[in-house]
ChimeraX commands (.cxc) that place a marker at each C-alpha (Angstrom):
marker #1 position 0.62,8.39,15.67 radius 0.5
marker #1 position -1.19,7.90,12.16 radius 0.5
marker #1 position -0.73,6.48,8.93 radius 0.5
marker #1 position 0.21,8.35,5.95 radius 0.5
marker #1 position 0.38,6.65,2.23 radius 0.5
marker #1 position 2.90,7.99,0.12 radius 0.5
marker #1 position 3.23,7.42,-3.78 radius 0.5
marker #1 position 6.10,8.08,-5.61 radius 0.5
marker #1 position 6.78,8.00,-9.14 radius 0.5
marker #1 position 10.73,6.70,-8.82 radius 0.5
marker #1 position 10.91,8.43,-12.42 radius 0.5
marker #1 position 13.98,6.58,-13.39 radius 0.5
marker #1 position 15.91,7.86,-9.80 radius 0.5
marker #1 position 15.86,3.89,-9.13 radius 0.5
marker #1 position 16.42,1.04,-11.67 radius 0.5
marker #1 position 16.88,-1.96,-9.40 radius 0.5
marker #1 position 16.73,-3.80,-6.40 radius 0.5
marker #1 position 19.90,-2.39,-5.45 radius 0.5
marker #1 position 19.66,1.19,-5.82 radius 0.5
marker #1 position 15.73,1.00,-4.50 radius 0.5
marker #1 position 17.35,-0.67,-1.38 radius 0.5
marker #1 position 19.79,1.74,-1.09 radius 0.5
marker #1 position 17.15,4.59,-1.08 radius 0.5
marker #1 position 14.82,2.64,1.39 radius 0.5
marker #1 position 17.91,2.74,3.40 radius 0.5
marker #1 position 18.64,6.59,3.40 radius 0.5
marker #1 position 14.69,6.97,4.45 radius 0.5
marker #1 position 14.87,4.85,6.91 radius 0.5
marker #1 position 18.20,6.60,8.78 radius 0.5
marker #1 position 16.44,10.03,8.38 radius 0.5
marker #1 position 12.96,9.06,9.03 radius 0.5
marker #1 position 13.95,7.62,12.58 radius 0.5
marker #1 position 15.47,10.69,13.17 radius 0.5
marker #1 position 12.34,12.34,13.23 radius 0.5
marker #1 position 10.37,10.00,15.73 radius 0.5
marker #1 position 8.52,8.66,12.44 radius 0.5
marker #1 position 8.68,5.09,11.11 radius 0.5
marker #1 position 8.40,2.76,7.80 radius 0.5
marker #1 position 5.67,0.54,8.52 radius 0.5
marker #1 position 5.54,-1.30,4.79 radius 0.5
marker #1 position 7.30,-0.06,1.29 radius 0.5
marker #1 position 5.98,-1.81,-1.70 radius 0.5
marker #1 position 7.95,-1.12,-5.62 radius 0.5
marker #1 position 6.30,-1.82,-8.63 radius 0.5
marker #1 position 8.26,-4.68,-10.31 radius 0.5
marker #1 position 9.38,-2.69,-12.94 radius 0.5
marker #1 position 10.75,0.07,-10.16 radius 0.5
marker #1 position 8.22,3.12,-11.41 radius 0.5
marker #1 position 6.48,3.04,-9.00 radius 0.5
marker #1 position 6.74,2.89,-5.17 radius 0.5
marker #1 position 4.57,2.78,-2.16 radius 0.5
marker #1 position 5.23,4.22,1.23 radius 0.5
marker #1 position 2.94,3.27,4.57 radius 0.5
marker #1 position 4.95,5.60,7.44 radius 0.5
marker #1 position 3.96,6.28,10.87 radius 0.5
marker #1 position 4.08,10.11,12.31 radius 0.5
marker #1 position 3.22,12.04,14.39 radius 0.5
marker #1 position 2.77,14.65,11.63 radius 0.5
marker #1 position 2.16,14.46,7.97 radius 0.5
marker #1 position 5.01,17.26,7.36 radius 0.5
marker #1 position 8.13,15.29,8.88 radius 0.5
marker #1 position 6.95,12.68,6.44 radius 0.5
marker #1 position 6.75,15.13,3.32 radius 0.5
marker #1 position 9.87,17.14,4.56 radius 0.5
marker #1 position 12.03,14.15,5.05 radius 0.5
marker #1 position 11.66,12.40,1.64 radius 0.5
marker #1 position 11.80,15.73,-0.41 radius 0.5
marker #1 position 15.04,16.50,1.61 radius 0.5
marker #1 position 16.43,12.83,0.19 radius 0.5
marker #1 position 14.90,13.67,-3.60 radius 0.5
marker #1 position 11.60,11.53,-3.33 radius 0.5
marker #1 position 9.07,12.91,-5.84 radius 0.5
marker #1 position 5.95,12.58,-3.97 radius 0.5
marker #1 position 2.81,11.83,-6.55 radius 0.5
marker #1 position 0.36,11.76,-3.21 radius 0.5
marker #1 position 0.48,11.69,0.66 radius 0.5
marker #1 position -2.67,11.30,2.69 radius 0.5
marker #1 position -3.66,10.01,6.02 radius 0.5
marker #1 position -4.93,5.83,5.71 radius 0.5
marker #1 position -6.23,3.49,7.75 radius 0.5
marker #1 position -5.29,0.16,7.87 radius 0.5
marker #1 position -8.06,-2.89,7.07 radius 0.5
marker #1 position -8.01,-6.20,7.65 radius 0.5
marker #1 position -4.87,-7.18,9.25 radius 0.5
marker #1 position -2.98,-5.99,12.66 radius 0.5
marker #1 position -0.66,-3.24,12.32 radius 0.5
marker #1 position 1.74,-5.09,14.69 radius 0.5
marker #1 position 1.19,-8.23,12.24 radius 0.5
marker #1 position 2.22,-5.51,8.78 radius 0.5
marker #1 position 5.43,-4.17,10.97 radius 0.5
marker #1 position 6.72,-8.06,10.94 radius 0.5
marker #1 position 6.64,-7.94,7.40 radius 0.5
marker #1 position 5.96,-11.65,7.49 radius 0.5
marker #1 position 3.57,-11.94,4.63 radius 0.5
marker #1 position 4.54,-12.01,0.99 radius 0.5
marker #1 position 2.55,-9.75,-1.62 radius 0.5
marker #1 position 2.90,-9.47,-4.93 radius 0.5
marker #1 position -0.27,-7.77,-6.40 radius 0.5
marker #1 position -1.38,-4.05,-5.75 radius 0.5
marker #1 position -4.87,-2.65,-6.69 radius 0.5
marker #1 position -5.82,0.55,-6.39 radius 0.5
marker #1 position -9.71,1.40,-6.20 radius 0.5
marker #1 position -10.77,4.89,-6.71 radius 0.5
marker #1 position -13.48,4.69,-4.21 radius 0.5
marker #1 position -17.07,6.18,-5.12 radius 0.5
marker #1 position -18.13,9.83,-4.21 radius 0.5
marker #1 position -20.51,9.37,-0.86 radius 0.5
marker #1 position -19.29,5.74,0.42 radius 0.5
marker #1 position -18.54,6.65,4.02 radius 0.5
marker #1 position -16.08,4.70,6.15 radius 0.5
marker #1 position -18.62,2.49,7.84 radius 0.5
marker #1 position -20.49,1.74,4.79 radius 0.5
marker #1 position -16.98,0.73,3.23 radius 0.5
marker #1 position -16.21,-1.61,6.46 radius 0.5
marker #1 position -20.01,-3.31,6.13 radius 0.5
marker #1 position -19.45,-3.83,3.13 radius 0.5
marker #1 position -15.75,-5.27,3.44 radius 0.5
marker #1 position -17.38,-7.19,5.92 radius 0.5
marker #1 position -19.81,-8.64,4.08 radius 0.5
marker #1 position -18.24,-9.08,0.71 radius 0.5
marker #1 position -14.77,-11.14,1.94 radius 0.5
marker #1 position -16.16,-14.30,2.76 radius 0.5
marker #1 position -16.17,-14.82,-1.03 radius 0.5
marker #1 position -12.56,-14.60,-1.31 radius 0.5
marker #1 position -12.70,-18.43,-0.22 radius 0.5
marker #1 position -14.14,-19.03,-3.60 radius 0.5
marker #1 position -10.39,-18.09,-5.08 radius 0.5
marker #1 position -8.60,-20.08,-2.87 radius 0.5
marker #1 position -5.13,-19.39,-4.45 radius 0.5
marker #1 position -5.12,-15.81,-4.03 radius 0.5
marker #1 position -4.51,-14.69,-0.54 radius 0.5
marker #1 position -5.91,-11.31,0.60 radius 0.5
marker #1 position -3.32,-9.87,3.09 radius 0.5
marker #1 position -4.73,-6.27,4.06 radius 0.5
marker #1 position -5.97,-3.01,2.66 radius 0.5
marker #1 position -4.97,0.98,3.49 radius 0.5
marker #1 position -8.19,3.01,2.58 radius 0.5
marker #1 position -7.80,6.64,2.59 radius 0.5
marker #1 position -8.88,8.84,5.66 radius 0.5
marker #1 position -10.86,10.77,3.09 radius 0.5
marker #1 position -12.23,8.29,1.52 radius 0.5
marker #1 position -10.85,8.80,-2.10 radius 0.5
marker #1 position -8.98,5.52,-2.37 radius 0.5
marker #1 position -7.92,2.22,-1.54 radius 0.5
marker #1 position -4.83,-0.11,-1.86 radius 0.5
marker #1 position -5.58,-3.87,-1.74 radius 0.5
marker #1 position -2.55,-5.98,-1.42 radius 0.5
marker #1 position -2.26,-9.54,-2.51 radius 0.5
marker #1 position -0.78,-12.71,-3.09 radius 0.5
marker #1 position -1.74,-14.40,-6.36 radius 0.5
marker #1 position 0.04,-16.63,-9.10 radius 0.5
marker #1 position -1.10,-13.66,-11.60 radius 0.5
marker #1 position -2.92,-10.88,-12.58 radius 0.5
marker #1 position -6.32,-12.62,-13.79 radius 0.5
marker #1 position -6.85,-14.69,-11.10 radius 0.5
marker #1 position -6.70,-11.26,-8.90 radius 0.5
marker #1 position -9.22,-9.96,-11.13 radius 0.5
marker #1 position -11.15,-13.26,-10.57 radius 0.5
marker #1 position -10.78,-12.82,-6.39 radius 0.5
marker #1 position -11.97,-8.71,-6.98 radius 0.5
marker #1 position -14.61,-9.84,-8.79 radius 0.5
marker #1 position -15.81,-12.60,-6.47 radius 0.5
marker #1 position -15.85,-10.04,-3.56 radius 0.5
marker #1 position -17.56,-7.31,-5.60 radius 0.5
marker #1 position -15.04,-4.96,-5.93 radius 0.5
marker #1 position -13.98,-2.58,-8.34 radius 0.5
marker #1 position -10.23,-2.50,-9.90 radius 0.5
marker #1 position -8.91,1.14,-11.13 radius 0.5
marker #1 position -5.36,0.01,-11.61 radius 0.5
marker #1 position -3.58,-3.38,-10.61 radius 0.5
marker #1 position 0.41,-3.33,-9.92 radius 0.5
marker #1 position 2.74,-6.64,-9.82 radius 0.5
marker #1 position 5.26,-5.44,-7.09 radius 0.5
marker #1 position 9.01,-7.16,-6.30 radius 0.5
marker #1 position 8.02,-9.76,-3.91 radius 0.5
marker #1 position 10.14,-8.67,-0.48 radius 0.5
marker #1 position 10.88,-11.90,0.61 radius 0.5
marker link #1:1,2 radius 0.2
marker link #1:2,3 radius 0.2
marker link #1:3,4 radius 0.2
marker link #1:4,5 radius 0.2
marker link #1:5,6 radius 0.2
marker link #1:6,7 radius 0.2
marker link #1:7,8 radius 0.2
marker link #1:8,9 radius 0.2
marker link #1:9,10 radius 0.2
marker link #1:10,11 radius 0.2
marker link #1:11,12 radius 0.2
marker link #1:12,13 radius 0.2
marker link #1:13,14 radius 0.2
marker link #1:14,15 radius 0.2
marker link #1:15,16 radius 0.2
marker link #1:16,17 radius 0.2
marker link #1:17,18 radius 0.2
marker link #1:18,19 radius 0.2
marker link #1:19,20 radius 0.2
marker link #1:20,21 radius 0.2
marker link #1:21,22 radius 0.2
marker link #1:22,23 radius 0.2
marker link #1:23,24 radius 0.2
marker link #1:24,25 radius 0.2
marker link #1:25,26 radius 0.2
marker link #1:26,27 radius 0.2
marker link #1:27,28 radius 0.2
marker link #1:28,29 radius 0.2
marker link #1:29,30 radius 0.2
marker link #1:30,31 radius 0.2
marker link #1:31,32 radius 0.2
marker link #1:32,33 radius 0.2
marker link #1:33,34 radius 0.2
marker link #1:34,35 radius 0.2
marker link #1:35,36 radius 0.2
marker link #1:36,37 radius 0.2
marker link #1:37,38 radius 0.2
marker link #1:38,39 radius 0.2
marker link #1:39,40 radius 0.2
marker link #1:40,41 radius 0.2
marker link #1:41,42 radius 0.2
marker link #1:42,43 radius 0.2
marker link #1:43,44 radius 0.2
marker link #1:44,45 radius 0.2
marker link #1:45,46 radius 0.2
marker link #1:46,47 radius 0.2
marker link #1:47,48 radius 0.2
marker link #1:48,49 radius 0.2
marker link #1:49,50 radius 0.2
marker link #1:50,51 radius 0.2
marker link #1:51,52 radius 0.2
marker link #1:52,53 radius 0.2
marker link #1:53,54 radius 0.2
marker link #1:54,55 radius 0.2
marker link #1:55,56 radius 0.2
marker link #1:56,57 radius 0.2
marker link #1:57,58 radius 0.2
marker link #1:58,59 radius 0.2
marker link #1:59,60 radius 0.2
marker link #1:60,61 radius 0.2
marker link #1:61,62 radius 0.2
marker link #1:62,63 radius 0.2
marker link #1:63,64 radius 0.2
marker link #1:64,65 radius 0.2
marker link #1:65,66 radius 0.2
marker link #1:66,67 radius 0.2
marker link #1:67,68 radius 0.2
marker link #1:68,69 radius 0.2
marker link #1:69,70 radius 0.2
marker link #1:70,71 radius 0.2
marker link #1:71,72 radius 0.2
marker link #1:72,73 radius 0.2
marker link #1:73,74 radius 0.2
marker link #1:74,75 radius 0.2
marker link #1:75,76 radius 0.2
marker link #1:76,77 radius 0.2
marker link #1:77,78 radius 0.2
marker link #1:78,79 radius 0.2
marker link #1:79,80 radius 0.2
marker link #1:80,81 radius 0.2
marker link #1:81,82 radius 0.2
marker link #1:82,83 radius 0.2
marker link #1:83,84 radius 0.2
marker link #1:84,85 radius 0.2
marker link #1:85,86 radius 0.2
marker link #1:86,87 radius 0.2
marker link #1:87,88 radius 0.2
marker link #1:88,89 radius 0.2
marker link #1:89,90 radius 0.2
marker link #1:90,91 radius 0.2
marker link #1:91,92 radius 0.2
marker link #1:92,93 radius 0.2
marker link #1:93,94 radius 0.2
marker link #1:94,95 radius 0.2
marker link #1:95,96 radius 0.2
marker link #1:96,97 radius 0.2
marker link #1:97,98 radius 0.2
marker link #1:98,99 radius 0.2
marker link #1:99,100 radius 0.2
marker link #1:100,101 radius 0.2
marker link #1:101,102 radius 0.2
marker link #1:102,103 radius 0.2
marker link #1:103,104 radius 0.2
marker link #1:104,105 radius 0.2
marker link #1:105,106 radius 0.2
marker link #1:106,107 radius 0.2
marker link #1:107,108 radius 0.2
marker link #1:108,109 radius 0.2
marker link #1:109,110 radius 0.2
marker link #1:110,111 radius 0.2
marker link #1:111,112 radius 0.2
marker link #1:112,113 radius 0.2
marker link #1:113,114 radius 0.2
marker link #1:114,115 radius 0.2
marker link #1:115,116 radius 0.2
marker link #1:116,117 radius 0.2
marker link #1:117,118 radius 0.2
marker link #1:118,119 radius 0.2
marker link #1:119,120 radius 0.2
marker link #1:120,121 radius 0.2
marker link #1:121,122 radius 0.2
marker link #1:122,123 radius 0.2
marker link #1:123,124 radius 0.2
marker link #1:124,125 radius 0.2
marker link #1:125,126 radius 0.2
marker link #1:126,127 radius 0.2
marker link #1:127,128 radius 0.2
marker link #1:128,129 radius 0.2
marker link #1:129,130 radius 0.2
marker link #1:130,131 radius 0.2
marker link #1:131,132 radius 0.2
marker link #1:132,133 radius 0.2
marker link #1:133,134 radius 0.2
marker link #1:134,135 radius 0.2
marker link #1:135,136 radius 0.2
marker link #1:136,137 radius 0.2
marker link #1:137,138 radius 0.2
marker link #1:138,139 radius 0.2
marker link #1:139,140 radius 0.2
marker link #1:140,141 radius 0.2
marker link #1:141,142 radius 0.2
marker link #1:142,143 radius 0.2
marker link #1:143,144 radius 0.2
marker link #1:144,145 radius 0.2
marker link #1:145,146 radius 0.2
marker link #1:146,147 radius 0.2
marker link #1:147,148 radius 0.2
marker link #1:148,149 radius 0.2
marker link #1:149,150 radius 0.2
marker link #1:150,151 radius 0.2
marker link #1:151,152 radius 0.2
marker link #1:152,153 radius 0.2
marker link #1:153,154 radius 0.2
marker link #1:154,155 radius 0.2
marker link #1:155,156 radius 0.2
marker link #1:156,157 radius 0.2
marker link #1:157,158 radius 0.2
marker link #1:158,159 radius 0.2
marker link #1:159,160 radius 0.2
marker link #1:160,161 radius 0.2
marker link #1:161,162 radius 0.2
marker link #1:162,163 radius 0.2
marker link #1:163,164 radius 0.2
marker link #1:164,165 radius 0.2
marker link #1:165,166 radius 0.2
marker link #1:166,167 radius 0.2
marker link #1:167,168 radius 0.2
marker link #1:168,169 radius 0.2
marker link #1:169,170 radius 0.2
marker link #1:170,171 radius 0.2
marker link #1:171,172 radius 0.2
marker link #1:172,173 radius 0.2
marker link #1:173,174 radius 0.2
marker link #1:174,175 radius 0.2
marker link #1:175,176 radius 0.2
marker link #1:176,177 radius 0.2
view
């Protein structure tokens, strides 16, 4: 099984908690069907946005099951998950309320990316209140989503910038807990 990111620009299709849970809902039933799974759905707090981790055999039963239910799909690619234990992410025990997105440099290869994970988030004890909880970094190594936990949006700035690393766009999502 692998791990496909989906994006999805909701483009007005969901305007609260309700109707977003509602829709998670209808995935969920048809996405089972299909011997696939939601591992983690994030929503931009403002509902424009939303962010699908599933887990499938193939990328296709993904695609062909949220087009079939009306979910425009902005991007779908094969990730891998950083930093925390997909068993641990399927609990859904952690609270996250910050996105970023880092559009990651032409040439950085997977292992140079991990090294330098490695060696950069020790400094994230220098921002104690924001709490890292794991990252999906695209199989082809275009992208990365960081999620976090952080009173707001500067002092996630202030934790990127104490690990080195880039921001291309930062999200508040609805807290799921």
């Amino acid at each position: 099984m692998a791990l496909y990111l989906v994006e999805s620009i909701l483009n007005g299709a969901v305007k609260d908690k309700e109707s977003f849970e509602k829709k998670v809902s209808d995935i969920q039933e048809v996405i089972s069907k299909k011997n696939a799974s939601i591992i983690e759905i994030q929503v931009s707090k403002d509902f424009s946005r939303a962010f699908f981790i599933f887990e499938s055999e193939e990328r296709n039963t993904v695609n062909d099951s949220l087009r079939e239910l009306g979910v425009p799909i902005t991007l779908i690619k094969p990730v891998r998950l950083v930093g925390q234990d997909l068993e641990e992410v399927k609990k859904q025990n952690d609270a996250v309320n910050y996105l970023v997105e880092w559009n990651l440099p032409e040439n950085l290869t997977m292992d140079q990316y991990l090294e330098r994970k490695k060696t950069n988030s020790v400094h994230y004890a220098e921002v104690p209140e924001v709490s890292f909880a794991r990252t999906y970094v695209c199989e082809d190594m275009t992208k990365c989503l960081c999620f976090y936990d952080a009173p707001d949006e500067k002092t996630v700035k202030k934790a990127r910038e104490a690990v080195k690393a880039p921001i291309d766009t930062i999200t508040e999502i609805l807290p799921q807990k």
